[in-house]
DRENDO-1510 file (C-alpha; in Angstrom, 1 decimal, always signed):
<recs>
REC; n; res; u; v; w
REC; 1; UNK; +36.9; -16.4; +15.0 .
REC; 2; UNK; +35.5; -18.8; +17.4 .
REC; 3; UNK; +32.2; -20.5; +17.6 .
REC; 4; UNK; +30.8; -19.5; +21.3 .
REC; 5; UNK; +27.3; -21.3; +20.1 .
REC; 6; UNK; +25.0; -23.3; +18.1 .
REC; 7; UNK; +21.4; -23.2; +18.4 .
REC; 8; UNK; +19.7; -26.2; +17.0 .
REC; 9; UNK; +16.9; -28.6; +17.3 .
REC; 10; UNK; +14.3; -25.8; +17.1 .
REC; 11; UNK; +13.9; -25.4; +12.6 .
REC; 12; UNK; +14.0; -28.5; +10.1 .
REC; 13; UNK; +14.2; -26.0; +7.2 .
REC; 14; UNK; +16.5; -23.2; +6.0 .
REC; 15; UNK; +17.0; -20.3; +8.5 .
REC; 16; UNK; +16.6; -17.0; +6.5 .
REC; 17; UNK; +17.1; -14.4; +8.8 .
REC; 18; UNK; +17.8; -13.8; +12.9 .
REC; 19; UNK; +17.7; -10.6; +14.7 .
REC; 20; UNK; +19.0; -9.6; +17.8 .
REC; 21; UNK; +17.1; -7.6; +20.8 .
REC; 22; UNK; +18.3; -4.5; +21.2 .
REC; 23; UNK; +19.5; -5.8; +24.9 .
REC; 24; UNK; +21.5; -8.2; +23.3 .
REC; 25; UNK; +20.0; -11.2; +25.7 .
REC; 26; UNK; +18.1; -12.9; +23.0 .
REC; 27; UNK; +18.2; -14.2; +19.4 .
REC; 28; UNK; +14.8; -14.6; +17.2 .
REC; 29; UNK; +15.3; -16.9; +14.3 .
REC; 30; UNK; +12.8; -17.3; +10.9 .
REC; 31; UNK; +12.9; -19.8; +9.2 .
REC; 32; UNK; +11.2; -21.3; +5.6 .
REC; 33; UNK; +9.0; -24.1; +8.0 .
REC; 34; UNK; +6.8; -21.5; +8.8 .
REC; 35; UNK; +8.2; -20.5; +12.4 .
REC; 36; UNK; +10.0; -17.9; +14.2 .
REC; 37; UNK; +12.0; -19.1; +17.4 .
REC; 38; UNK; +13.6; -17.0; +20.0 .
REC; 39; UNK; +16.7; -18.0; +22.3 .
REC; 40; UNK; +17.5; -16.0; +25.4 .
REC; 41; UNK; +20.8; -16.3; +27.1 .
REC; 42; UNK; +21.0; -17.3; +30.7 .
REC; 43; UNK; +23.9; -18.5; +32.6 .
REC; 44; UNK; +26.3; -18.0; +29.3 .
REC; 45; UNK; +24.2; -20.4; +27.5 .
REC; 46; UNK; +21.4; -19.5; +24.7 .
REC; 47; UNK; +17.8; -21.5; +25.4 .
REC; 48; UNK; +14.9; -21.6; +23.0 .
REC; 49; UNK; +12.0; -20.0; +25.0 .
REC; 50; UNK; +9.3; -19.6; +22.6 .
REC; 51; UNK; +8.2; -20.9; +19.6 .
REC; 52; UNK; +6.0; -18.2; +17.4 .
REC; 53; UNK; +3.8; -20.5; +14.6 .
REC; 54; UNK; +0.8; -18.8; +12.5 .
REC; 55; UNK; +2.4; -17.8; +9.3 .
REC; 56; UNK; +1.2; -20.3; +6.7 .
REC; 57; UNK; +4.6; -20.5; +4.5 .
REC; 58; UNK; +8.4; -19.9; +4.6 .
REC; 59; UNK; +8.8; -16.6; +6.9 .
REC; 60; UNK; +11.4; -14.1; +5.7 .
REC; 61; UNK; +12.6; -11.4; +8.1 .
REC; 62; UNK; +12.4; -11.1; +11.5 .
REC; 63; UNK; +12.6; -7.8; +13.5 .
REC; 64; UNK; +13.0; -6.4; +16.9 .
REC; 65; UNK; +11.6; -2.8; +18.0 .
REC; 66; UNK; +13.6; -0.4; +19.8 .
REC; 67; UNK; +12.0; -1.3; +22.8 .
REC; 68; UNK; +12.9; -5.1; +22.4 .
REC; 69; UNK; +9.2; -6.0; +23.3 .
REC; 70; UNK; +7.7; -6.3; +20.1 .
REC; 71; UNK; +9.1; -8.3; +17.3 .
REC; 72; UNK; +7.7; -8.1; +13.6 .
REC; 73; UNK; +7.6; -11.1; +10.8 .
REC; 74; UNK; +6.9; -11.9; +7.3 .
REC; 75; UNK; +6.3; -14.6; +5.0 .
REC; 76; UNK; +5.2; -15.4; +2.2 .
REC; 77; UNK; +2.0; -15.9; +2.8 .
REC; 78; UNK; +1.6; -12.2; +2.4 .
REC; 79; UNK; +0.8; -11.4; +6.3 .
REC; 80; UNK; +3.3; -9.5; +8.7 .
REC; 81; UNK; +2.6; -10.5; +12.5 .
REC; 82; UNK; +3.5; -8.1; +14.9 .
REC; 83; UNK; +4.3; -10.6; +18.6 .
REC; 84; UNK; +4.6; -8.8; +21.7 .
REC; 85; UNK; +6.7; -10.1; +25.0 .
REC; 86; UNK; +5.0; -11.0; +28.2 .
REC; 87; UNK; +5.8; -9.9; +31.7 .
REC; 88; UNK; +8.1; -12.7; +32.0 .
REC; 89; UNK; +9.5; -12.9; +28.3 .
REC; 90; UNK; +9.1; -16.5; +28.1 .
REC; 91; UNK; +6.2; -15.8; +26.4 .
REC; 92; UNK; +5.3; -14.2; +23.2 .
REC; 93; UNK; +1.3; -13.0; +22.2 .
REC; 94; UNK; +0.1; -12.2; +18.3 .
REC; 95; UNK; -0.9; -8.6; +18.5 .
REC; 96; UNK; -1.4; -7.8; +15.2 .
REC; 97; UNK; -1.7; -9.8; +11.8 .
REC; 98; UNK; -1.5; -7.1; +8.9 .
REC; 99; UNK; -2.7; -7.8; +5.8 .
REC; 100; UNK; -2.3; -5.5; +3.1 .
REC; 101; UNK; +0.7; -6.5; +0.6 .
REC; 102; UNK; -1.0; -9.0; -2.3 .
REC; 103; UNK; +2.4; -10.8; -2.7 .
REC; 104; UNK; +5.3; -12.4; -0.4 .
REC; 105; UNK; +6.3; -10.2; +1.8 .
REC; 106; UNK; +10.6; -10.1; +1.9 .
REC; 107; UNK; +11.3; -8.0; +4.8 .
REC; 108; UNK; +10.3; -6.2; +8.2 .
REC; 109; UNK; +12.2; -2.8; +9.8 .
REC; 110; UNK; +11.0; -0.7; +12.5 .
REC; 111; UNK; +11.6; +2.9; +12.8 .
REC; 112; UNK; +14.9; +3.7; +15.3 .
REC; 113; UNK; +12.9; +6.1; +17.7 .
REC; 114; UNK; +9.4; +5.6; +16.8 .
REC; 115; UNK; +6.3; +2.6; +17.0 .
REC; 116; UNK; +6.4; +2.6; +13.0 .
REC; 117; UNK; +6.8; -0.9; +11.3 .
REC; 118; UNK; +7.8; -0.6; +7.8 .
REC; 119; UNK; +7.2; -3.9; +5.4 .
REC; 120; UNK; +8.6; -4.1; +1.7 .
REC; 121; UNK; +7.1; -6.8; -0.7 .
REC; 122; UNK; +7.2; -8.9; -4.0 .
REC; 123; UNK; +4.2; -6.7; -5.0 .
REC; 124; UNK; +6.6; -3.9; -5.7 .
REC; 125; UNK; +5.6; -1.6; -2.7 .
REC; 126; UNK; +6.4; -0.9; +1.0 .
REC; 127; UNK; +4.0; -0.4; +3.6 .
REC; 128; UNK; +4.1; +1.9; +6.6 .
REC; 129; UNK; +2.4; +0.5; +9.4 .
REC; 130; UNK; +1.3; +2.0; +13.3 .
REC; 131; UNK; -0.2; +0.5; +15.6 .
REC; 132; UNK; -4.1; +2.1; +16.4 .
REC; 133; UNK; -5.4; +1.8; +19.6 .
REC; 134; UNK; -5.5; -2.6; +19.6 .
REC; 135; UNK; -4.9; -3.2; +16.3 .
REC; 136; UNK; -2.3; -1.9; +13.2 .
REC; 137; UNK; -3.5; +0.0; +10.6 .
REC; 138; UNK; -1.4; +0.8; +7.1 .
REC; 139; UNK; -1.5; +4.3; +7.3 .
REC; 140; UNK; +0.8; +4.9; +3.7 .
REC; 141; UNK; +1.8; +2.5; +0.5 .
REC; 142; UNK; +5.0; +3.9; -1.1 .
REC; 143; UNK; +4.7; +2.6; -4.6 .
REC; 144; UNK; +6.9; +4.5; -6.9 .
REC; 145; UNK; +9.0; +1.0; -7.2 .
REC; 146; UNK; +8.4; -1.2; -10.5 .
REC; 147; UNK; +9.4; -4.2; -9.3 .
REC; 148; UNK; +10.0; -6.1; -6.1 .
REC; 149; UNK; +11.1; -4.6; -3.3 .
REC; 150; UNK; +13.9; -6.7; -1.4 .
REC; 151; UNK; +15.1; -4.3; +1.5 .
REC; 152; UNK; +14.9; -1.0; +3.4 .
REC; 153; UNK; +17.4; +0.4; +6.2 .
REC; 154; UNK; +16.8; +3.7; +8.0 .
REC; 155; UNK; +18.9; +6.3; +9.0 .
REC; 156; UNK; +20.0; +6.6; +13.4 .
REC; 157; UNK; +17.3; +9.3; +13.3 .
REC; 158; UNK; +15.1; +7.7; +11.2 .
REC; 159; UNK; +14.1; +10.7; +9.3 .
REC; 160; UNK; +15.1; +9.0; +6.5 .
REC; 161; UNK; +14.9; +5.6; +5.0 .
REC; 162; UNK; +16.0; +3.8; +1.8 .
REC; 163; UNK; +14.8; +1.1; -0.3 .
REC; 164; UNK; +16.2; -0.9; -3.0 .
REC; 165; UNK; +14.7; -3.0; -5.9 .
REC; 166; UNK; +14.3; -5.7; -8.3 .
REC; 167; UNK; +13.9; -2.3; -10.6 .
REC; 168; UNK; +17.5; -1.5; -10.5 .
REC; 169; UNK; +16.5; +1.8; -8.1 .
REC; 170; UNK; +17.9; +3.2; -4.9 .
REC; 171; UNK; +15.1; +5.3; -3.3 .
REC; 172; UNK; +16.0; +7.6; -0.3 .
REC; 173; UNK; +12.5; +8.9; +1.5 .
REC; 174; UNK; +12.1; +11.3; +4.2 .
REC; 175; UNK; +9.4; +11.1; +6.9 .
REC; 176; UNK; +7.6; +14.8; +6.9 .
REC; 177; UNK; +5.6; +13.7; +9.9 .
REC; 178; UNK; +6.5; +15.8; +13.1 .
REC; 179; UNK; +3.9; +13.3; +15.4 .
REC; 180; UNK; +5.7; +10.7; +17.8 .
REC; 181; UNK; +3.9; +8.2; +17.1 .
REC; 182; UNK; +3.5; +8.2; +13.0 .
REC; 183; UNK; +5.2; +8.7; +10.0 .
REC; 184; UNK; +4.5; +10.1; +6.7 .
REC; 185; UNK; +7.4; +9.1; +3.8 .
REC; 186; UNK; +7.9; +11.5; +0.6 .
REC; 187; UNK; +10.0; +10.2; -2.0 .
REC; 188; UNK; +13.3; +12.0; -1.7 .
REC; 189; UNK; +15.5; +11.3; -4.5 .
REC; 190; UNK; +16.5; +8.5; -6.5 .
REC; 191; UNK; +19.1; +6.3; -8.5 .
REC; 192; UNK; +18.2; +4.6; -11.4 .
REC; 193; UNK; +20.6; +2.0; -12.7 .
REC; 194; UNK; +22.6; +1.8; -9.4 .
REC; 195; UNK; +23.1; -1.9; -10.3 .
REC; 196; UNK; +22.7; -3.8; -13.6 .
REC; 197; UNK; +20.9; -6.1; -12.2 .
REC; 198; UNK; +18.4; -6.4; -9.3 .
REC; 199; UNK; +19.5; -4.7; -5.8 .
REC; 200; UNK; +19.2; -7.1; -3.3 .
REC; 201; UNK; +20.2; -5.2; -0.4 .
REC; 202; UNK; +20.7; -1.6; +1.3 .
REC; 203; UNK; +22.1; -0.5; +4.8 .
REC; 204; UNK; +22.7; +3.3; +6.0 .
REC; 205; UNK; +25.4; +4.0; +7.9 .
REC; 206; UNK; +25.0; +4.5; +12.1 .
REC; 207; UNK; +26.7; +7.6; +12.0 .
REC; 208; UNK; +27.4; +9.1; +8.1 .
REC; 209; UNK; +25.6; +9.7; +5.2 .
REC; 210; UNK; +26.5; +6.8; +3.3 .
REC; 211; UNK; +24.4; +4.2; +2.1 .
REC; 212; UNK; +25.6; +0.4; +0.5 .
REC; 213; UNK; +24.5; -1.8; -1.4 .
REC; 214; UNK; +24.7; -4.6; -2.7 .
REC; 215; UNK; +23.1; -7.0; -5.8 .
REC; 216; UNK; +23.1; -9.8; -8.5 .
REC; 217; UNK; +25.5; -8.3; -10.6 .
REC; 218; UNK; +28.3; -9.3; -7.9 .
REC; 219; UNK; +28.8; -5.6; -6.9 .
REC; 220; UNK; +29.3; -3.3; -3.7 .
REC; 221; UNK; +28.4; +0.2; -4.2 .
REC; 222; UNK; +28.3; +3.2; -1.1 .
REC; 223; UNK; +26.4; +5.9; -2.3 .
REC; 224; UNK; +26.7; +9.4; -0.5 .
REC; 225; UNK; +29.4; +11.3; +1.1 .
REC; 226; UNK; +29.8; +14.6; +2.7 .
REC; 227; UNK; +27.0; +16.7; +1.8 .
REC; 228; UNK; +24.7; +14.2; +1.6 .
REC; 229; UNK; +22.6; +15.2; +4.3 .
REC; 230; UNK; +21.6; +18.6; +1.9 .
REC; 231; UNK; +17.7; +17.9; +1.5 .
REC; 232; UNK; +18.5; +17.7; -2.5 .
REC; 233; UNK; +21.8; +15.6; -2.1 .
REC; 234; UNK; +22.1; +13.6; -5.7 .
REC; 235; UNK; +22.9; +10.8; -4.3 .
REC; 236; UNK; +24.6; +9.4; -7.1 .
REC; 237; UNK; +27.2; +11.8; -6.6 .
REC; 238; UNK; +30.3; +10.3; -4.8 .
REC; 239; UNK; +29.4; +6.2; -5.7 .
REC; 240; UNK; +32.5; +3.9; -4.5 .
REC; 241; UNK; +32.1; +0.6; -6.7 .
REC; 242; UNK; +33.6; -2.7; -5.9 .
REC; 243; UNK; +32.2; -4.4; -9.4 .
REC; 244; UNK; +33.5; -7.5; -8.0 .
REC; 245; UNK; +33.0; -8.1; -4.5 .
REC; 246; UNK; +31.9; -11.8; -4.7 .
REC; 247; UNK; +31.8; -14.3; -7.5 .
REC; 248; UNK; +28.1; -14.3; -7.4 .
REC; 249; UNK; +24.9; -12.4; -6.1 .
REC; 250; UNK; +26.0; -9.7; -2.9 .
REC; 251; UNK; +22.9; -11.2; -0.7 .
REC; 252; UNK; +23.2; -8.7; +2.1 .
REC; 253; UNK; +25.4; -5.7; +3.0 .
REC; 254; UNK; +26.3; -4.4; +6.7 .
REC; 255; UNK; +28.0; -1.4; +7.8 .
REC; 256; UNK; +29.8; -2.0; +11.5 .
REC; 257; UNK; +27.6; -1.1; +14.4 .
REC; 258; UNK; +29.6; +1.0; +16.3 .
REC; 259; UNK; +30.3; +3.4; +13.2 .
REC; 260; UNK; +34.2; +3.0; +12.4 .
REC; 261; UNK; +37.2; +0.7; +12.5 .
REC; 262; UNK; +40.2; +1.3; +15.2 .
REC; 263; UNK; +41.8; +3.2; +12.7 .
REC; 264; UNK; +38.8; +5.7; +11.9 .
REC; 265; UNK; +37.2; +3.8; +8.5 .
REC; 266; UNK; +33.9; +2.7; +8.0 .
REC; 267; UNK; +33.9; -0.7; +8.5 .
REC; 268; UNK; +31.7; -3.1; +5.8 .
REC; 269; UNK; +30.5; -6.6; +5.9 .
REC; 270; UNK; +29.2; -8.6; +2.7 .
REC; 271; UNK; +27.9; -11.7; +2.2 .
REC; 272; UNK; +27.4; -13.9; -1.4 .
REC; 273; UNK; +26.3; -17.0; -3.4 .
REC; 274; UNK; +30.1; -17.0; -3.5 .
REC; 275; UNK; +30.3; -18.6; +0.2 .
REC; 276; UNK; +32.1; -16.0; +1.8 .
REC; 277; UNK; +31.9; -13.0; +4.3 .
REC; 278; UNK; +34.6; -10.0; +2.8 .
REC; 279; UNK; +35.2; -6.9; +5.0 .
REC; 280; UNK; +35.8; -4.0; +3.7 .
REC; 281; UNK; +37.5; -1.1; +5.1 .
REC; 282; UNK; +36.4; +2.6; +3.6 .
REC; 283; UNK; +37.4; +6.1; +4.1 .
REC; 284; UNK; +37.9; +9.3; +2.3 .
REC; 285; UNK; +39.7; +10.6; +0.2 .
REC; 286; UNK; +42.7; +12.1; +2.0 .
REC; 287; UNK; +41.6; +10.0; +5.3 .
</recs>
């Protein structure tokens, strides 16, 4: 690996997440001061163009929409703002400050084909948010979680999503809505005890029923497999466990973008309190 880049001057706290657009040109940044940044590359070289301030404590997650013109944060201060690119997109206006979670909010992910904005919180729910005429209303709470919710990931399609919890749970929800432009989530299935302790992070596979995760008890799981996409899949049928992936919490798990390695695997990235990045290679039995 070789570093191409390094964006700095622009946060004088931690960085706690980034995103990229869905062109690729440009990199938003949030960070525990309270900002969001975005960089745009010109001429081979990345240049901060706007800084987005309004949240009043650390924000958490950062998220582009298909579209790449609207991006979504979240902090702690309980608020998700929803920024919108101008014509030149130099510029970034606050469309929408949605208030409805009644503790830190821990992360922001839009639906893949639709202008839905799903939040999860420390207040043990998600949110489902669309946007209603100029403003964007909560049209759904999904609070079947007991405890914090850390992350959600959808599907390609989006018809279904996942969530995973300080609770110990991976939940898999399907959106029954057939409208374009909103979504309505039913509890699917669940996994109780898919960790033994709490479940920091979840990603569905681009292309494959699969879903990872990953938590505090040092541990990589995929849950899924073939038939997985049968409406009452157990998904705790088929679990591949790496009990010790890292010497520490799994922070965040990430299957490769593009679906599969050179040699036809899934290709997984994980990242610890241990310091590293491990990739992991996973196929089938028989592959």
């Amino acid at each position: 690996w070789q570093c191409t880049a390094i964006l700095e001057d622009a946060h004088d706290r931690t960085i706690r997440a980034l995103a990229w657009s869905p062109g690729e040109d440009r990199i938003a940044t949030a960070s525990f001061d309270g900002t969001c940044v975005v960089w745009m590359r010109r001429e081979g070289e990345y240049e901060q163009v706007a800084t987005l301030q309004g949240h009043e404590n650390e924000v958490k997650s950062v998220a582009f929409d298909p579209s790449g013109k609207l991006l979504a944060t979240c902090s702690r201060d309980k608020s998700v703002w929803v920024w919108e690119a101008m014509q030149d997109e130099d510029d970034y206006e606050c469309v929408g400050v949605l208030h409805g979670h009644s503790q830190d909010v821990k992360m922001v992910a839009w639906h893949p084909t639709k202008e839905v904005l799903v939040s999860a919180s420390y207040d043990d729910t998600l949110r489902v948010w669309v946007a209603d005429e100029d403003d964007w209303e909560s049209v759904q709470t999904l609070d079947t979680h007991s405890s914090t919710v850390w992350a959600l990931s959808f599907d390609a399609s989006g018809d279904r999503m996942c969530s995973v919890s300080d609770d110990l749970s991976l939940r898999v929800w399907r959106d029954t809505s057939t409208s374009a432009v909103a979504a309505s989530y039913v509890e699917e299935a669940v996994v109780r005890d898919c960790h033994t302790r709490p479940v920091y992070s979840c990603h569905w596979h681009p292309a494959l029923p699969l879903i990872a995760t990953g938590g505090g008890d040092d541990a990589l799981r995929v849950f899924g497999g073939a038939a997985a996409s049968a409406v009452e899949k157990n998904w705790a049928e088929g679990v591949v466990v790496a009990e010790h992936a890292h010497r520490g919490d799994v922070n965040c798990v990430r299957w490769q973008p593009t679906g599969q390695g050179a040699d036809g695997s899934a290709v997984l990235a994980t990242a610890g309190d241990d310091g590293l990045v491990r990739l992991w290679s996973f196929a089938a039995v028989g592959q």
